[in-house]
N, C-alpha and C positions, 0 to 999 in steps of 0.2 A: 173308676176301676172296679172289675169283680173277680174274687177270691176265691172261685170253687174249693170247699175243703175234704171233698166225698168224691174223688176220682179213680178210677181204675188204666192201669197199662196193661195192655196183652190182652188177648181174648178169652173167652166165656164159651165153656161147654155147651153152653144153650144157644149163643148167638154166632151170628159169621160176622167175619171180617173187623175192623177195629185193630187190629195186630199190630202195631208198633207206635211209634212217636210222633210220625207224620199224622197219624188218624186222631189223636190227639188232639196236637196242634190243628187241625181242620177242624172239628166240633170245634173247641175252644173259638177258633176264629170267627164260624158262622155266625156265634151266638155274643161275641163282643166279650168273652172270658180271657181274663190277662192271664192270670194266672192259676193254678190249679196244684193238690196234694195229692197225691197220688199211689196205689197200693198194688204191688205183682197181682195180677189176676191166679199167677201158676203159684205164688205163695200164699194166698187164702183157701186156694182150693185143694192144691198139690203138696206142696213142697216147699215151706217156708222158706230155709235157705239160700235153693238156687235159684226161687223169685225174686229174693229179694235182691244177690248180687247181680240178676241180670237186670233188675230195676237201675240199679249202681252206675251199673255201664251207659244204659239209657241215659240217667241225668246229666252226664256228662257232653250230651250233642245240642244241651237246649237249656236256658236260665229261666223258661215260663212253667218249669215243672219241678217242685221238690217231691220226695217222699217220706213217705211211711214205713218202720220199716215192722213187716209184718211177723209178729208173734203169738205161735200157737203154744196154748197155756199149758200144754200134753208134753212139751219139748221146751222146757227154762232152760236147758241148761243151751243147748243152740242160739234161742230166743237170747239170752245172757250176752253171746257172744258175735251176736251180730247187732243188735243195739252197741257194744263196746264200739266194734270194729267201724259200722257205717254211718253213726251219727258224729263221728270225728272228722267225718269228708263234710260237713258243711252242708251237705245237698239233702239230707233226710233231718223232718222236722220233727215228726212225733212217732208213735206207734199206732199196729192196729191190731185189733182183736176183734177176729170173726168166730161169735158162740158156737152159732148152729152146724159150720163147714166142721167145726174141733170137737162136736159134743160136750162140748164144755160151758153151763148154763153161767149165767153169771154170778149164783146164788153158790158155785160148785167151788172147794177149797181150793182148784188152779187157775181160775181164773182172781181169783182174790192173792194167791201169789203171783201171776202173771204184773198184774195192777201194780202190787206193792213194787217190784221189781222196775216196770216203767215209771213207778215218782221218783223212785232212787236213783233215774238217767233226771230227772228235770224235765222233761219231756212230755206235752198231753197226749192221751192218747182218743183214737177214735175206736169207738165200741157199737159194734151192731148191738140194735136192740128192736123188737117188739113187743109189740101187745106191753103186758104188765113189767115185761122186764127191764124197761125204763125207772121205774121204781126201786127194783134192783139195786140198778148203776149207782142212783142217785142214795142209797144206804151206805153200798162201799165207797165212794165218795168220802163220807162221813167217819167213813170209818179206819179208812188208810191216810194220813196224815200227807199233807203234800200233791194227794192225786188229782188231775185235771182229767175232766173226762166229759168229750164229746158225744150223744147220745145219736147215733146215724140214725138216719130216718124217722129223729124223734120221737120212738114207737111204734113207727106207723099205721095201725088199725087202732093203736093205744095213745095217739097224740093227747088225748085228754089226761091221759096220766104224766102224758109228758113236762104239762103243764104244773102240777103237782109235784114232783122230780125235781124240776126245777125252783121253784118255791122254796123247798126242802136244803136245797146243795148251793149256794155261791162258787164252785168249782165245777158244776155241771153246766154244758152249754148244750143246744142243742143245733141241729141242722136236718133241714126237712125234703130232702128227696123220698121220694114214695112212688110206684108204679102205678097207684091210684088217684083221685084226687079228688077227696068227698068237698064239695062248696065249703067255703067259709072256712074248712081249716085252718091255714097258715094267717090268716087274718085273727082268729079267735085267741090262738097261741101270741100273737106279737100282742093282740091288747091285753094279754094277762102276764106275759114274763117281761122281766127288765131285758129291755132292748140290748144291751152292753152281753149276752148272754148267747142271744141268737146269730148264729152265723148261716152261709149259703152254701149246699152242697148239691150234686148234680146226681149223682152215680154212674157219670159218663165215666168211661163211654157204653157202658150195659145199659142204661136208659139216658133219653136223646133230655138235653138239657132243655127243652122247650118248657118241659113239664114242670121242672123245680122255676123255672123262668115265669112262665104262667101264672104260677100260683103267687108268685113274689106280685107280681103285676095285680093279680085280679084279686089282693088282699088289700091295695092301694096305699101301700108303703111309702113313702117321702121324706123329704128332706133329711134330717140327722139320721133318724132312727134305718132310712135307706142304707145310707151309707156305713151302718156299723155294721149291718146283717153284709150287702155288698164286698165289704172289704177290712175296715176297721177293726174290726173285732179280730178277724184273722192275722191279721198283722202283732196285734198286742200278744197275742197265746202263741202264737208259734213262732214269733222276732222275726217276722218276715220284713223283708225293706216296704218302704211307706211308697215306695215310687216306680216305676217301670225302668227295667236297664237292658229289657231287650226289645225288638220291635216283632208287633204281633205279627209280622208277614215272616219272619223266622221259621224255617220252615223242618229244621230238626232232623230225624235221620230218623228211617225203619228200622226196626230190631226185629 
């Protein structure tokens, strides 16, 4: 089984096509992906809110997709009330928080209230991060009792810090999608972090999952330790079922 936990629904000012649930489910299926977490593209970029309840409606055509439901740190008191309202439906597992679309660093007093507010649902959340601001994460971590926090892109230019971060936080996990992909990375990271830590993200459907795939591959990952990054891990943090209850040729509906 593999657990994408870095997915996007809905399209991208930068790229074409991708637009709904079908397109989804097709990446996912090319690339042998069961299942996948997933964030409004129109609510990290736009408009938290009506991203996220059209995300709502989406999960509703298809069981290989839960979400995220996305919180910008500028707007708690909305963010408040849609964590209430959409993680009651069952179909949304954690939160997200995107720094650089909100202006909101993560070193900045609303995103440390955004945080505290997501530990207070039980909930992980996933947090874009680069360069040094993996570092960051992994301080508030430390510092908000309760919070669980995925490091997106594991720094991406800053993976080495990631690695440190991680060291630092037993509640910080990371996941390694990046649009680049310097040799040796994602290899260097698994032989220095506790495997139980690392999970698999894609950033599909904005980048084509070959690349998070790749690197998993050509870091020559095996046995246990495969399978916690693959799936395991994702299951424990976010109470996902251990097992498949739909079939990957489900083919889901456009939105």
């Amino acid at each position: 089984m593999i657990i994408d936990v870095h997915a996007h629904w809905g399209p991208w000012f930068f790229t074409a096509g991708a637009s709904g649930t079908a397109a989804n489910l097709a990446v996912m299926d090319r690339y042998g992906i069961d299942r996948a977490i997933v964030s409004s593209s129109t609510a990290v970029q736009y408009d938290a809110p009506s991203g996220n309840r059209a995300l709502a409606e989406a999960l509703t055509t298809t069981d290989r997709l839960y979400g995220y439901v996305t919180v910008n740190p500028r707007r708690l008191q909305a963010g408040e009330r849609d964590l209430r309202e959409l993680l009651s439906t069952g179909r949304f597992v954690g939160a997200k928080l995107h720094t650089e679309y909100t202006g909101s660093p993560i070193t900045s007093p609303q995103v440390r209230d955004a945080l505290a507010m997501v530990a207070d649902f039980r909930v992980p959340a996933l947090v874009h991060t680069w360069d040094r601001s993996v570092l960051d994460l992994a301080a508030l971590c430390l510092d908000v009792p309760g919070l669980r926090a995925v490091a997106g892109h594991l720094g991406a230019a800053g993976w080495r810090h990631a690695i440190e971060a991680a060291r630092a936080c037993d509640r910080l996990y990371l996941e390694p999608c990046y649009s680049h992909a310097p040799a040796a990375r994602l290899a260097e990271v698994v032989a220095a972090v506790d495997d139980r830590r690392l999970m698999f993200g894609t950033d599909a459907t904005l980048i084509d999952p070959a690349c998070a795939l790749g690197s998993l591959i050509g870091a020559g990952v095996s046995g246990p330790t495969a399978e916690r990054i693959a799936w395991r891990n994702a299951v424990e943090l976010f109470g996902l079922p251990g097992g498949l209850t739909a079939s990957p040729s489900d083919d889901g509906q456009s939105h």
